[in-house]
N, C-alpha and C positions, 0 to 999 in steps of 0.2 A: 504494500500500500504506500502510495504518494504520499510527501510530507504534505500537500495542500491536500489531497482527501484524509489527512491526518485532523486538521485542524478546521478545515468543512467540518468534518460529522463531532469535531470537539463544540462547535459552535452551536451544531442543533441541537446537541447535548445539551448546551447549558442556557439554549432556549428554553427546552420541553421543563427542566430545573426549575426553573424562574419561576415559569409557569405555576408552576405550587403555589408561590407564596400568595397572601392574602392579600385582598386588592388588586389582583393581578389582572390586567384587561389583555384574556391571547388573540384575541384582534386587534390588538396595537397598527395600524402602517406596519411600521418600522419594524416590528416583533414578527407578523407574517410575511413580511418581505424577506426577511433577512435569514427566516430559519429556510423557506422555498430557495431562494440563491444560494443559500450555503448547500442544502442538502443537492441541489441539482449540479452544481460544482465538485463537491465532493464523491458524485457518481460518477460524471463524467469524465474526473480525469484519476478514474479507475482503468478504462480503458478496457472493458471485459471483451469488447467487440473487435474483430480485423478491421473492420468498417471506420476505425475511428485512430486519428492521427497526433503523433505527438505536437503542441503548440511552441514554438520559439516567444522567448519573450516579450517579442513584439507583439505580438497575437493576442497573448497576457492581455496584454496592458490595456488593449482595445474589447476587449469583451468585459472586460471589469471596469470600460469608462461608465456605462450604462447602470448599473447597478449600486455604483459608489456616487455616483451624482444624483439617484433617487433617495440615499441615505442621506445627502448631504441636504437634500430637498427638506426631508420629514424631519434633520435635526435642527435647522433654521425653524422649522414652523414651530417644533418644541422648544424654541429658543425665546422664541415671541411669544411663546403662547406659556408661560413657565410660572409665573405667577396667578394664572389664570384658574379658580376656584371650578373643579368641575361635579358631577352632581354625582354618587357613589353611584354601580351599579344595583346594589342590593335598593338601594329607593326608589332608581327607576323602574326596577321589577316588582316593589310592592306596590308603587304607585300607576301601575300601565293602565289601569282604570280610566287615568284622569285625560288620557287622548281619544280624546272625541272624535267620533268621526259618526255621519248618515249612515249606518249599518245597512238598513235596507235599498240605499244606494249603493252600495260595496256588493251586495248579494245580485244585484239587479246586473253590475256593470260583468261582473264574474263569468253570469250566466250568458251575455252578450259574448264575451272573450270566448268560451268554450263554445256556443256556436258558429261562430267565424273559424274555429280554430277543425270544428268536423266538417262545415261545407269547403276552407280549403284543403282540409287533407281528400276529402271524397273527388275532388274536381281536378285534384293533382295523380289521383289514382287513378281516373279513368284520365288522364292523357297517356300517362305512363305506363299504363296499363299492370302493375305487379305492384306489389309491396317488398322492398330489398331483402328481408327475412326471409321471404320464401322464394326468391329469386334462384333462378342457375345459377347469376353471376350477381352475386349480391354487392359485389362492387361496384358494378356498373351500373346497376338496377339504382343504388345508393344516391351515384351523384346525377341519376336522370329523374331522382324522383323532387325535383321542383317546379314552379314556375313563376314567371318573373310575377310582383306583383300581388299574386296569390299565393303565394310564396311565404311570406311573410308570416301571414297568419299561422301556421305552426308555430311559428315561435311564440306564439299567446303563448305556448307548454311554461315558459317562465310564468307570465303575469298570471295564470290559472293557478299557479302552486304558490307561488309566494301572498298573493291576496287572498288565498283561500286560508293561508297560515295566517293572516290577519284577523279576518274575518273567525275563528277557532278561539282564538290567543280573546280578541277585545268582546266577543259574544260573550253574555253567560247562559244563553237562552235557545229560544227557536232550535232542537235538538234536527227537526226535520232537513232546515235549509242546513245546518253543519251536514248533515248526513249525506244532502246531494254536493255538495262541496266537495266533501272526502271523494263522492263518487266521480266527480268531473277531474279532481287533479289524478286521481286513479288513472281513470280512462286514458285520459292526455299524456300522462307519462307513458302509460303503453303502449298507446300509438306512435306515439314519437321513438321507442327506444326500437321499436320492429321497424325503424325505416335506419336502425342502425347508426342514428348520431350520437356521441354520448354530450356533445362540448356544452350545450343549451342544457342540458340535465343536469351536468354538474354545476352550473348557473343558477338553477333552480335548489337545488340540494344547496348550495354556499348560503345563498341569502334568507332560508328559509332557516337553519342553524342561526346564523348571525343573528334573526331578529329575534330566535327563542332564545337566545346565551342573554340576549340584552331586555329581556321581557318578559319571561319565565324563570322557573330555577328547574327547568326538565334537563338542561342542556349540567351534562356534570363529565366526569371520568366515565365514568359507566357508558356512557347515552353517546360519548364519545366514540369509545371502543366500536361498540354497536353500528355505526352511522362507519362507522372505516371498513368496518368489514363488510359490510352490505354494499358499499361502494366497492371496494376490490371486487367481490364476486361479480357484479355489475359489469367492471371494469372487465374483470376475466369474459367473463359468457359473450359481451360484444365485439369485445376481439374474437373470442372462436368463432361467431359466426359470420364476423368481415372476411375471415382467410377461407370459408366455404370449404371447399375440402380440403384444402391444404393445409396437413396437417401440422402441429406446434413443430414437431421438430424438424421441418420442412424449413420454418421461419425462425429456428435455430442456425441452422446449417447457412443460409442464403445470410442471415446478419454476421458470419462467422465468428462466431459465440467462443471464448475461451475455456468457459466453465466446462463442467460436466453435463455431459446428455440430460444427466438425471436431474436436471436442473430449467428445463428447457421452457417450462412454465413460467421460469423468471424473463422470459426475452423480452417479448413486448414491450413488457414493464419498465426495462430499465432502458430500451431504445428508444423508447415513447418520449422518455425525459433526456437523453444523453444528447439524442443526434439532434434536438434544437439548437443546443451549444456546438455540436461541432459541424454544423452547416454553417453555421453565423462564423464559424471561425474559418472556417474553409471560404466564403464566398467575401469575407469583406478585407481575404489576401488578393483574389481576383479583382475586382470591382472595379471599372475603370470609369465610369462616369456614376451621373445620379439624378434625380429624375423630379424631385425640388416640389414633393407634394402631392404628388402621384396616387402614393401608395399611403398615404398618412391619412389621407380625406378621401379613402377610397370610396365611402359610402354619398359621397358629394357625385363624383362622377360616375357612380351604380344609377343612383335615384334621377339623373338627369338623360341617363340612357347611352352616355358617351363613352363611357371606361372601354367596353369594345374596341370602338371605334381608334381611341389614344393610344392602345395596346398593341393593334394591328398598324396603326401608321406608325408609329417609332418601334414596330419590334422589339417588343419588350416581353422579356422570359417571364413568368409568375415563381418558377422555383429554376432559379439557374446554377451553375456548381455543383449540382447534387451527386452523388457517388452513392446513394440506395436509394430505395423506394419511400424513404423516411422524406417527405417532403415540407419542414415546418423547419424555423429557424431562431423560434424568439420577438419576443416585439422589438428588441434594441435594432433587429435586421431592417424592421420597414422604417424607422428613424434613420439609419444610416444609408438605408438605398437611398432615402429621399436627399439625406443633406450633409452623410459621411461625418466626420468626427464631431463637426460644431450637433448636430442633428442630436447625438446618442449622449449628449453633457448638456445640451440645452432643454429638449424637451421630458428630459426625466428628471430634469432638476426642479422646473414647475411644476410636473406631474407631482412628487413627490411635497414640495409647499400646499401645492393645490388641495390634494388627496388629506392630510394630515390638517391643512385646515378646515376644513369640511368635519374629520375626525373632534378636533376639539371642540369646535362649535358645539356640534352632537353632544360633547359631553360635558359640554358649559350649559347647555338650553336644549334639553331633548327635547322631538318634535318625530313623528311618524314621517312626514318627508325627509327630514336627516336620516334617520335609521334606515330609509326606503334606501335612498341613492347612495348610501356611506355600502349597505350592501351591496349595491351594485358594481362599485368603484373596487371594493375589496375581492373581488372577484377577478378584476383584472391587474390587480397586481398579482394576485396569488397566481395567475397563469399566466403571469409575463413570461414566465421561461418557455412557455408555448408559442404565442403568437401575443400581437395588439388589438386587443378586442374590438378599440374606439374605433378602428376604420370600417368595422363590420356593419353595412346597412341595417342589417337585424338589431344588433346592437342597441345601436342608434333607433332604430324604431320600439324599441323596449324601453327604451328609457325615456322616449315621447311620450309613447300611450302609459306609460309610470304617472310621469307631470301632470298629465289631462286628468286621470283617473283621480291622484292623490286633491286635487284642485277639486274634482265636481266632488268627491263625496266628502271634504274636510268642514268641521264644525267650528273651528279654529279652539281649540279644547288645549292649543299646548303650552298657553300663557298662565293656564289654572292648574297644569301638571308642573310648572315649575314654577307657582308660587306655594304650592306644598312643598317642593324638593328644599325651597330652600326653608320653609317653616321649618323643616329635618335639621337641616345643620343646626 
C-alpha cells in the first residue's frame, strides 16, 4: 500500500472518529467532502487494476487543485461564519413541528408529480418499445429509453421521494394519503430502477437521509448500517443486470483486476470510483484546447436544442482519452475542459463558499427551503468524484420544480420555528 493511500484511508478514519462525538453534524460540506476525496484517492492510487497508470507529480498536483480549492472555499465561509450562533440539531428535531407548510397542497402537488412521472415513463415505453430490465441488450435498450422533453419527467422519481419524506416527517394524520405516498414513491422507485439508472436514486436516497438526520432522530448508527447495505445490494443487482450476460468475472478479466478471482465481486465497485480519477488524470495530460463553457452550462445548451448542433460543428468528443469502457471523469474534468487550471481553483473555490454558506444559514435560521436545497447541493458534492451534477438538465429541472413546489405550498411557519429555537438557548 501507497504512502498517500496510507494516509487517505488515515483520514476517513479519523473522519468516521469524529463522527462520535456529541454535536457532531456528519453532513458538514467540509466533513462529506473530504472523507468522499480522501477515500476515492486513497482507492485509487491502490492501483488494483492494469487499467490504471502510475501519476508523475505533475498530474498530482492538478487533480488535487480541485478539491483543495473546494476546502479552501468551505474554510473561508467557516471563517466568516465563526462566530455565528447556530440552532442545535437536537431542537431542530424537537421542534420540526413549527415548519408550516399547506399539507394538502404538498399531497395534491405529489400526486401531480407521480402522474407526469407514469404518463412519461408509459409514452417513452411505447417509443422504445422495451423496458432495459428485460431487454437483450439492456445497455442499449438503457440509453434509448428517453425522450427529449418527456424525458424529464422521470426524474419527478426525486421530487416523489423526497416530498413524500416531507409530507411523513410534518403529517401526524391522514394515515390514508401517507399510505398512497408510501405507494407512489414505491412505484417510482421501481420503475425507474428497471430502466437501470441508479444516479437519480441515489439523489433520492441522499436527501431523503439528510432531511431525516436533521428532522427526526430515526437516522442513528443503526439506520445507518441499514441504508448502506441496502444501497450496496442495490448497487450490486444493477450492475449485474447492466452486464446482461456477461458475467462478473468476464468484467474482472476485461478491467484487469490484480486481486484474486475470488474477489471479482469487488470490481465494479472499486472501478466505478477509481477510473473517475484516473480518466481526469489521463485526459487533462492530453488536453490541448478548451471549450470556455460548453460543458459547464450544458443544461443551457440541452434546453435551447443546440448542444447537438455545437458538438457536431466543432467536433467535440463527450469522453475523449478513454482506455476502458469506464467512461466518467469527475466534475473537476468539465471545469477544466471548459477553462483548464484557472476553471478547476476558480469555480470550486465559490462552489465551496457558496455551498457552506447556504450550510450555515441552515443552521443559523432553519427553514424547509434550506434543508430542501442544502440537500440537494450535498449531493453533488458527495459525487463530485463522479461527475458535475449542475450541468445536468435534469438537474436543473429538479431543482426548479423544488422552488415552484416549496413556494406554492409554504405557510411561511419558519420565523415561528426559530423564535422557539432561540426561546431554547
Amino acid at each position: 500500500m501507497s504512502v498517500i493511500s496510507i494516509i487517505s484511508f488515515i483520514i476517513c478514519s479519523m473522519i468516521i472518529l469524529s463522527s462520535f462525538r456529541a454535536n457532531t453534524d456528519v453532513f458538514s460540506p467540509g466533513r462529506a467532502f473530504a472523507f468522499i476525496w480522501s477515500l476515492a484517492i486513497g482507492l485509487t492510487d491502490l492501483k488494483l487494476s492494469g487499467l490504471q497508470q502510475q501519476w508523475p507529480l505533475e498530474i498530482w498536483m492538478q487533480v488535487l487543485i480541485g478539491p483543495t480549492s473546494f476546502l479552501i472555499g468551505v474554510f473561508i465561509a467557516f471563517t466568516i461564519n465563526l462566530n455565528k450562533e447556530v440552532v442545535p440539531i437536537g431542537n431542530m428535531r424537537v421542534n420540526i413541528h413549527f415548519w408550516e407548510i399547506d399539507k394538502q397542497k404538498l399531497f395534491r402537488t405529489i400526486t401531480v408529480l407521480f402522474i407526469l412521472f407514469i404518463v412519461g415513463y408509459v409514452l417513452i415505453y411505447l417509443k422504445s418499445g422495451e423496458i432495459p430490465l428485460f431487454s437483450a441488450k439492456p445497455g442499449v435498450a438503457r440509453s434509448n429509453f428517453t425522450m427529449f422533453g418527456i424525458g424529464l419527467f422521470l426524474h419527478n422519481v426525486v421530487l416523489i421521494g423526497f416530498l413524500s419524506a416531507v409530507y411523513l416527517v410534518l403529517e401526524e394524520k391522514k394515515l390514508l394519503r401517507k399510505s398512497l405516498l408510501v405507494i407512489f414513491t414505491l412505484t417510482s422507485l421501481a420503475l425507474y430502477a428497471i430502466t437501470l439508472q441508479r444516479y437519480q436514486i441515489f439523489l433520492t436516497v441522499l436527501m431523503i437521509v439528510a432531511f431525516l438526520y436533521y428532522t427526526t432522530f430515526r437516522i442513528n448508527f443503526r439506520s445507518v448500517l441499514l441504508i448502506s447495505a441496502i444501497f450496496v445490494v442495490f448497487f450490486y443487482l444493477v450492475s449485474s443486470f447492466r452486464a446482461g450476460e456477461v458475467i462478473i468475472y468476464v468484467l474482472y478479466k476485461l478491467s484487469k483486476m490484480k486481486f484474486s478471482p475470488s474477489y471479482a465481486v469487488f470490481t465494479e465497485p472499486y472501478m466505478y470510483v477509481v477510473m473517475n480519477l484516473e480518466n481526469f488524470a489521463r485526459s487533462i495530460s492530453k488536453t490541448d484546447f478548451f471549450t470556455y463553457g460548453y460543458y459547464t452550462f450544458d443544461f443551457v445548451t440541452a434546453i435551447t436544442g443546440i448542444k447537438h448542433w455545437i458538438g457536431e460543428y466543432f467536433n467535440l468528443n463527450e469522453t475523449p482519452f478513454l482506455i476502458s469502457s469506464y467512461n466518467t471523469y469527475s466534475a473537476f474534468w468539465t471545469y477544466y475542459r471548459d477553462f483548464g487550471i484557472l476553471g478547476i481553483f476558480i469555480i470550486p473555490l465559490f462552489g465551496g463558499v457558496g455551498i457552506s454558506t447556504l450550510y450555515y444559514s441552515f443552521r443559523a435560521k432553519p427553514s424547509l427551503n434550506k434543508i430542501s436545497f442544502y440537500g440537494v447541493l450535498l449531493f453533488a458534492v458527495m459525487f463530485s468524484f463522479f461527475n458535475s451534477a449542475f450541468g445536468f438538465l435534469w438537474f436543473v429541472y429538479d431543482i426548479i420544480v423544488l422552488v415552484v413546489v416549496l413556494k406554492y405550498m409554504s405557510l411561511g411557519g419558519s420565523d415561528k420555528f426559530n423564535q422557539i429555537n432561540l426561546a431554547h438557548k
